[in-house]
N, C-alpha and C positions, 0 to 999 in steps of 0.2 A: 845740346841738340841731339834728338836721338839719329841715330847710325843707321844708314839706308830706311829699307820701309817697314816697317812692323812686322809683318808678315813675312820678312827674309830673315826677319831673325833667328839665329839656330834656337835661341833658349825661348820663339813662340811655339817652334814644332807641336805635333799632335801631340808626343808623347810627354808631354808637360803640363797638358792640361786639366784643369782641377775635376775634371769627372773620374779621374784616376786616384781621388784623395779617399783615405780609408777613416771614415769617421774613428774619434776616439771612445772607447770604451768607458762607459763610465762617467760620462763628460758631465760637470757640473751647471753645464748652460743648457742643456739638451732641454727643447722643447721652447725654450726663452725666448724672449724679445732680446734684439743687442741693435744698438744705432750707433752708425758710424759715421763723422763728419770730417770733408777734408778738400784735396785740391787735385790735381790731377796722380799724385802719389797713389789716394785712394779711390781716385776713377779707374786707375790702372790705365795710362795715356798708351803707352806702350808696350800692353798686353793683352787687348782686346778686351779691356773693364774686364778682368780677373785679377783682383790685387787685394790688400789685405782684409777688408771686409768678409770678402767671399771665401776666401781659404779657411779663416776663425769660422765662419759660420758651416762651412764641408765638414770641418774636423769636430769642431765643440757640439755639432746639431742642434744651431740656433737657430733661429729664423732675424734675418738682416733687414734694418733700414738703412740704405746709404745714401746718404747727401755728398755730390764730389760734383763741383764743379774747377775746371782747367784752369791754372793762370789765377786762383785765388789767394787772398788774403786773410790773417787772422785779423788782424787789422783793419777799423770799419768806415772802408774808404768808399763804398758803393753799394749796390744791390746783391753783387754775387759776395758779398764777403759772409764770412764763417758767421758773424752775427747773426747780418741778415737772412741768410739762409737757415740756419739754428731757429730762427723766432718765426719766423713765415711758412716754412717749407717741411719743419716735423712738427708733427702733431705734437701737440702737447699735453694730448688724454692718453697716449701710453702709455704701456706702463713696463717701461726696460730696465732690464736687470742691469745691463751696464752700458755706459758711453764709452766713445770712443773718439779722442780727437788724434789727426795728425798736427804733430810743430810743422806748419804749414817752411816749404826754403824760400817761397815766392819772397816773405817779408824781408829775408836774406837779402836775395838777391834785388829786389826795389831797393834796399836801406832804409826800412819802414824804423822810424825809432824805436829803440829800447822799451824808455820811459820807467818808471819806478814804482815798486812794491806798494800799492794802497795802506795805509793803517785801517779801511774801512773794511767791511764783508757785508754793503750792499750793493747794487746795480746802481743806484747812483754815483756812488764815489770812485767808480774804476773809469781814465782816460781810454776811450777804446781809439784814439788814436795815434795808440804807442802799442808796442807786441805786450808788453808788462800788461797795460790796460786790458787788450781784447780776452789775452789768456783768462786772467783773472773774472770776466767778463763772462766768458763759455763757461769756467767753472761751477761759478754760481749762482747762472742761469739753469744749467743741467741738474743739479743740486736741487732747486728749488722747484724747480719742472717734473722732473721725474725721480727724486729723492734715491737716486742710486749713484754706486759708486763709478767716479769719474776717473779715466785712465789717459794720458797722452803718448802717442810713441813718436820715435826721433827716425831721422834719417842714418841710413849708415855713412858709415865717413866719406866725406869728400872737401875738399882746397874751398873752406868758406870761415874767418873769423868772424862774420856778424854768426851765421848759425850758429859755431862755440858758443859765443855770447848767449844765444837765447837758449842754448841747452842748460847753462849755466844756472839763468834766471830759472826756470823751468823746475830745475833741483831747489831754489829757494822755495820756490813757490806752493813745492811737495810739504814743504815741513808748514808752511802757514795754514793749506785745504786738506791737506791729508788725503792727496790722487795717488794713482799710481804712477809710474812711467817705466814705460816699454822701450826701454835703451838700447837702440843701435848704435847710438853715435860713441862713446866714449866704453867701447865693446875691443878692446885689442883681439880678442882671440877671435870672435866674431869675423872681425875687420880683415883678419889675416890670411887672405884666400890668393891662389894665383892668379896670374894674368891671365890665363884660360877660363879660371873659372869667372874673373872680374867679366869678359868679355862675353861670358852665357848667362849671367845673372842680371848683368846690366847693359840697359840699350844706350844710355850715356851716365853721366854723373850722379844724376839724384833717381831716376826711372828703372825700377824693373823689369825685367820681362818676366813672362809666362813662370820660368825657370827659376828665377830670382826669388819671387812671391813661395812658389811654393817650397822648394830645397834649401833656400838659403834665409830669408827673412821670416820667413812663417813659422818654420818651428822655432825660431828664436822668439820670435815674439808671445809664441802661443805658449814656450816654456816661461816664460817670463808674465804674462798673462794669469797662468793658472798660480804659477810661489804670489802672487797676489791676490788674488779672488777665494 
């Protein structure tokens, strides 16, 4: 549950906001396409839609597609899931230098099953009603759609054994597709912040704020991003 109203939050203040981000020098994506799919992580629920998409693309000088709808799943239980939004909702005559998924915690937190590693690497043979399935699912649909490299990032840590789990899967899944992953979760040094700063970064558990995105997940991610691309 995020913590009073958005906009009380210290880490939404002005002076957090990403008009204050200083493009990177040199950026390997500069001028790119980059598409990003995801769930209220990457709507930015509790930052005013400023959250990871938008900070990679301030800093790399890309040009973003973001698909984030709230309260979604990787898992293709309806119309707003990652799937279906994935196949309906981005073109598919782009032509993006790179994807980007969040490991969605919705699936976490419903207790969406596991489910198990495909022997197959077509769209037919992946359960997209299991997280194993759907993952494997977005991978090589994006693959096949937009023939660029596919990356996933994780949440930073928080009190969840189903997430562990699908971080877990997630690392198997790296060595079968050959993605990248942009690891908060299983980050000790990362993870090792104070309660002050726990309290300007994050509006509750899994959510950002303004603060969050840019000072604390974003250049993690964005270093971890580029030792990949």
């Amino acid at each position: 549950m995020i913590r009073g109203g958005k906009s009380m939050l210290k880490g939404n203040g002005k002076e957090y906001g990403f008009v204050h981000i200083k493009p990177l020098e040199n950026s390997p994506l500069a001028g790119q396409d980059i598409c990003i799919l995801g769930s209220s992580v990457v709507y930015g629920e509790a930052s005013g839609q400023e959250a990871v998409g938008e900070y990679l693309a301030a800093r790399l000088s890309a040009k973003l597609t973001k698909e984030a709808v709230s309260g979604t799943t990787l898992v293709d239980d309806g119309s707003d899931s990652y799937i279906q939004r994935m196949q309906h909702k981005i073109d598919s005559r782009k032509h993006f230098s790179l994807f980007i998924c969040q490991l969605s915690t919705n699936d976490a937190t419903a207790g969406k099953p596991l489910g198990e590693i495909s022997e197959g690497r077509e769209l037919k043979d992946f359960d997209t009603s299991t997280v194993t399935g759907a993952v494997e699912y977005i991978i090589c649909y994006a693959k096949q759609t937009w023939g660029c490299p596919v990356v996933f990032f994780t949440e930073s840590r928080y009190d969840s054994a189903q997430y562990d789990a699908m971080v877990g899967r997630l690392r198997e899944l790296r060595d079968k597709w050959d993605i990248g992953i942009l690891d908060l979760w299983d980050n000790a040094d990362f993870n090792n912040i104070t309660d002050g700063e726990r309290r300007l970064y994050m509006a509750d558990d899994v959510h950002p704020t303004k603060a969050g995105y840019r000072d604390w997940w974003g250049p993690e991610i964005e270093k971890q991003l580029l030792a990949f691309i």
